[in-house]
Structures are given as C-alpha cells and as structure tokens.
C-alpha positions in Angstrom: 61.6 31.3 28.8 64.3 28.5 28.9 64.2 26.3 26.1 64.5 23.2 28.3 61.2 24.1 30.2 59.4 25.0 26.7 60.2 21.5 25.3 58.7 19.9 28.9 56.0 22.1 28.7 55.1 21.0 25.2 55.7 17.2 25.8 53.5 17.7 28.9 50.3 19.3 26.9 51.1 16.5 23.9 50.7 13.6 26.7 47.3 15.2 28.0 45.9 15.4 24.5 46.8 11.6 23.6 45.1 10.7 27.4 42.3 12.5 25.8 42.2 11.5 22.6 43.6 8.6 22.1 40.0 6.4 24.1 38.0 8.4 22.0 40.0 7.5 18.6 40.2 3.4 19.6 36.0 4.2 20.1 35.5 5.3 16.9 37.9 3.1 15.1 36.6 -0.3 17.2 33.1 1.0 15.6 34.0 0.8 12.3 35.1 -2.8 12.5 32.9 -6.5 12.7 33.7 -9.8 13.3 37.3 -10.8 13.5 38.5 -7.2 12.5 38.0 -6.2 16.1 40.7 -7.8 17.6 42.9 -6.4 15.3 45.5 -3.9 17.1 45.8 -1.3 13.8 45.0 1.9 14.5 43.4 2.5 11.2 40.2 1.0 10.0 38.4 0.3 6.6 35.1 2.4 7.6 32.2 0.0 7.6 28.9 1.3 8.7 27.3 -1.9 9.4 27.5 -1.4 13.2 25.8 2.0 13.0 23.1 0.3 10.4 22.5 -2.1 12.7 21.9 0.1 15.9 19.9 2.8 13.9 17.5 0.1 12.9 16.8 -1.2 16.2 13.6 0.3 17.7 14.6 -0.4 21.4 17.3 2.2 20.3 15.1 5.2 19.6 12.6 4.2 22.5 15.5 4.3 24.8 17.0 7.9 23.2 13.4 9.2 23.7 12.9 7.9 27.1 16.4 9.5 27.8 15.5 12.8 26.2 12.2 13.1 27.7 13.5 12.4 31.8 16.6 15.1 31.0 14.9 17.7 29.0 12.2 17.2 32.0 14.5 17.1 35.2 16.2 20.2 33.9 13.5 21.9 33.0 11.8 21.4 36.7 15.1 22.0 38.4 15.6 25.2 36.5 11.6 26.0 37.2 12.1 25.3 41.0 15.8 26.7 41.5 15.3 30.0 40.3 13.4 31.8 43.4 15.7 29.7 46.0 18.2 30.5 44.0 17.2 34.4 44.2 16.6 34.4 47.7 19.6 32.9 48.8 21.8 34.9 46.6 20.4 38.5 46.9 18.8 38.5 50.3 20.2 38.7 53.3 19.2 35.8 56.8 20.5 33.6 59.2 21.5 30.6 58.1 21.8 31.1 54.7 25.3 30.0 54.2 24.6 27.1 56.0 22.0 26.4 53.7 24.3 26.2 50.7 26.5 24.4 51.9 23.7 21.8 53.1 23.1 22.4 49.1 26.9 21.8 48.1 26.8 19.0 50.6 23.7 16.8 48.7 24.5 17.4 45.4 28.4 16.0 46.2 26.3 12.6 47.9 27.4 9.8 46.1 24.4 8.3 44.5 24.7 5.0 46.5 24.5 6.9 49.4 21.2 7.4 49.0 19.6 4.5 46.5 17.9 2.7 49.3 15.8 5.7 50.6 14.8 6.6 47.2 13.9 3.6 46.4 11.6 2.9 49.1 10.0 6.2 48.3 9.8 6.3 44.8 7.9 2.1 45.5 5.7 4.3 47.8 4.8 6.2 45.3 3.9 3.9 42.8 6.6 5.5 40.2 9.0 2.7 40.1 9.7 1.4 36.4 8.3 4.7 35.2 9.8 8.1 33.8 8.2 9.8 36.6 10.1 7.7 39.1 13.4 7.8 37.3 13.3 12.3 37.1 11.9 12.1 40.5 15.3 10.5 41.6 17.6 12.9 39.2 15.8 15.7 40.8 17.3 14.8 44.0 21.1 16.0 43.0 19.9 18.3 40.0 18.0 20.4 42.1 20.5 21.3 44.8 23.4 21.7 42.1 20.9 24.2 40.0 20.3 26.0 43.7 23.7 26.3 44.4 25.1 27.5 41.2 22.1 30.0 40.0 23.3 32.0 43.7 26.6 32.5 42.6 24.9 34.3 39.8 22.6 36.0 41.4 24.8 37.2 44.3 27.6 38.6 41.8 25.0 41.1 40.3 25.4 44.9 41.5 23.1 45.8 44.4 22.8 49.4 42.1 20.3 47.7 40.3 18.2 46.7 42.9 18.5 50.2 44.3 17.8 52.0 41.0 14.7 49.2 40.2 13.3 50.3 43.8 13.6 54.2 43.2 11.5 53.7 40.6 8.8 51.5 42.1 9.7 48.0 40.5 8.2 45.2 42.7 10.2 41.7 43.3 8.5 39.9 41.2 9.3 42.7 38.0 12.6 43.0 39.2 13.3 39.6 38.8 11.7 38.8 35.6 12.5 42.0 33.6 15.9 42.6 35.6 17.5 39.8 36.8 16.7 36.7 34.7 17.7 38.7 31.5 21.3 39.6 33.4 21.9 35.9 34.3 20.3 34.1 31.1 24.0 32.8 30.5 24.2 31.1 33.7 20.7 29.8 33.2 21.4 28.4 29.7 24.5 26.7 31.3 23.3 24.9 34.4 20.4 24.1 32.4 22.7 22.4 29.9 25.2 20.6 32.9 21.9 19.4 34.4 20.6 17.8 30.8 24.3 16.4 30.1 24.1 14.6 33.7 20.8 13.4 33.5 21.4 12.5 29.9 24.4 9.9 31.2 23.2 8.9 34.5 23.2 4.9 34.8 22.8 4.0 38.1 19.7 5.6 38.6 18.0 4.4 35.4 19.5 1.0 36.1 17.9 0.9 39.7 14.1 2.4 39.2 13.6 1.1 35.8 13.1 -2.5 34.9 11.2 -3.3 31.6 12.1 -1.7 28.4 9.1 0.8 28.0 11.1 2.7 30.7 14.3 1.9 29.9 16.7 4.7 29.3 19.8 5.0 26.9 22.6 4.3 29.1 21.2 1.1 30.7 20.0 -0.3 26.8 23.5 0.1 25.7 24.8 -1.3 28.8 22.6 -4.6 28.5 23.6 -5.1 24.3 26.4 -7.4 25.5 23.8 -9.2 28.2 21.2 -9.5 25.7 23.4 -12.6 23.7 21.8 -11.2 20.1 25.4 -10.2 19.0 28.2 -13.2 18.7 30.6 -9.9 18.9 29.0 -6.8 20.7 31.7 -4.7 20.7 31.8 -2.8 17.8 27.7 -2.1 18.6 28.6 -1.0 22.0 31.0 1.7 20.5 28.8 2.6 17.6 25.7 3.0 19.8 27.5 5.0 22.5 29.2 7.0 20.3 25.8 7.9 18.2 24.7 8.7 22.2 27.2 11.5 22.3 25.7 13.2 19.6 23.2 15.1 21.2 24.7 16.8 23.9 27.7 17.9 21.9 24.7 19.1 19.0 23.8 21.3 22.1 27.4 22.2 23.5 28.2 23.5 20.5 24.7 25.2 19.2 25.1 27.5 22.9 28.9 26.9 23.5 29.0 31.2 23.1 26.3 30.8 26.3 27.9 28.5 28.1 31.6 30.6 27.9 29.6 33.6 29.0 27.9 31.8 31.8 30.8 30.1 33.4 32.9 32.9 33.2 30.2 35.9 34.4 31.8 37.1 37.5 30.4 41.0 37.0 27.8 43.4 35.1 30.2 45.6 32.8 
C-alpha cells in the first residue's frame, strides 16, 4: 500500500474519532465545572462533583429514571412477547403477501414520529391513558413492535429448513419446535432487539414530552430537558451534562454486560 494513501487513511480514521469523541469529552468536562468556570474554553477541568451531588440528591431525578426504566424494560418486554410468533410466521412459513407485509413493517417503524402524534394522541385521550406510563408504552409500542417483527424474521428465515425437517421426522409439534428449537438458535438476536428496543425507548423525548404532563409520569429525557425551564439553577449547564451523562449509564451497564450477545446477534447470518 502506498504510503501517501496510508497517511490519508490514518488522518481520515483520527478525524472520525475526534467527531466522536471530542462532544462526549466537552460533556464530561462542562460537568465537572460550576458557576463561572463554565464559560471557560480549557479543555481540562479541576473535577468537582457538586453537579453530580446535586442531581443524585434530587428525588424528581430517581422518579423520572424509574418511570424511564419501567415504560422501556415494559415496551421491550411486550414487543419481544408479541413479535416472536409474527416474527416466526413470517420468517419460516411460506403465503401471499408476506413480503408485502414486511415491508408494511419496515415502512412504520421508519414513520417519523410526528407523522403520527395526532392520531395517537386522540387515541391514547380515548383511552383514558394520557399522562400515564400505560399511555406513554402504548405509544413506543407503535414503532417497537414493527422494528422487533421485522428484525426477529431475518433471524428466523436464515435458520436451515433441515431442522424443521429433522424436528418433523421425529414428531415435534410447532409449538415444541419453536420453544425447544428455534428460540434457543436465535436467543442472540432476541437478546439484541430486545436491547435496541430498551436503548430507544430509554431516549425517546417526543413521545414522553407529548403524553405525559405532570411529574408522576414524567420520564428521564423530558426531566432533564425541563432543568433549564424550571429557573432553580442561575447556571443549568453543568446539571444538564451531569444528569445526562449519569443517564447514559444504564444502557452502556447493559451494552457491555451482553455486548458478546449483541456481536453474535447482529452478525448471525447461519447455523454452523
């Protein structure tokens, strides 16, 4: 390889990693500093936790967190619940219409959520679920469920027919085939839309912004969105960072306790 296109290569990867890195590194340093400190332009900081103190000791904080785990654990756990058999059916069995079904599914699941705020929000009213949890998963399961759908077929379709052929022979039933067969084949993929689904729902604003309005509902995105509204800080800044940052926490807890899952699940193209 020429040396020319080495060196552009290299300056190309080191330009992607300080896009990357460098709004990440200005988060964490902006956190660390109060008062007139952040409007200072160094890029080191003398740490000071008192921005971290002060957002760990606020109970709005850990309602919101729970409220946030609760409505992302629960939409991915009903998506997951409910994908599984459409899933199955539209990636092992054979029907008219079936491609045109997932890419009805690939079709919602790319909707921008504006697209479709107004309808849901006349339902969820009907309902009597707005300002409650139940409301706000109700509306997540519109775009998790068809993502989960269309990404547990891929998974499903790529396993060998041989198995179902061989489970048949020997007098398996759908139903055994699935849950002793199947499901422990494609566990990767499970673990890993189940994870994109939590990471989604754990981040989602507009949503939470939109069917939630008092502060028993309220979820973390939209309580660190509103710090700067609230006009309790002089200086929000450095609590935005520090509370968004704490945020992050559990989904990268979770990327990296099932990162080996996630690998295996994105990449499963075959049974060896």
């Amino acid at each position: 390889m020429r040396p020319a296109r080495l060196s552009w290569r290299w300056l190309a990867l080191a330009a992607a990693c300080v896009q990357t890195i460098l709004p990440l590194y200005w988060a964490v340093v902006t956190s660390f500093r109060r008062g007139p400190q952040l409007f200072s332009t160094a890029l080191l900081a003398r740490p000071d936790f008192g921005n971290y103190r002060v957002v760990l000791s606020e109970p709005t904080w850990w309602r919101d967190a729970a409220n946030s785990l609760v409505s992302a654990a629960a939409v991915g756990l009903i998506a997951l619940f409910l994908a599984l058999p459409a899933a199955y059916a539209l990636g092992r069995m054979s029907f008219r219409g079936r491609r045109t079904v997932l890419a009805l599914l690939l079709g919602c699941a790319m909707l921008p959520q504006i697209a479709i705020l107004s309808g849901l929000f006349t339902i969820i009213s009907r309902l009597g679920l707005y300002d409650r949890l139940g409301g706000l998963i109700f509306a997540d399961l519109s775009f998790a469920l068809p993502f989960a759908i269309w990404l547990l077929a891929g998974f499903f379709r790529d396993l060998p027919r041989d198995l179902d052929e061989a489970a048949a022979l020997d007098g398996c039933g759908l139903l055994r085939r699935l849950a002793m067969i199947h499901l422990p084949l494609i566990w990767p993929g499970i673990v890993a839309t189940g994870l994109l689904i939590f990471m989604n729902c754990w981040n989602e604003f507009l949503f939470a912004l939109a069917f939630t309005l008092s502060e028993s509902a309220r979820t973390l995105p939209v309580g660190i969105g509103l710090i700067s509204a609230s006009g309790r800080f002089e200086l929000p800044f450095g609590i935005i960072m520090s509370a968004s940052l704490l945020a992050t926490l559990p989904p990268v807890f979770l990327v990296l306790l099932f990162q080996h899952r996630i690998a295996a699940g994105l990449t499963a193209g075959e049974v060896k």
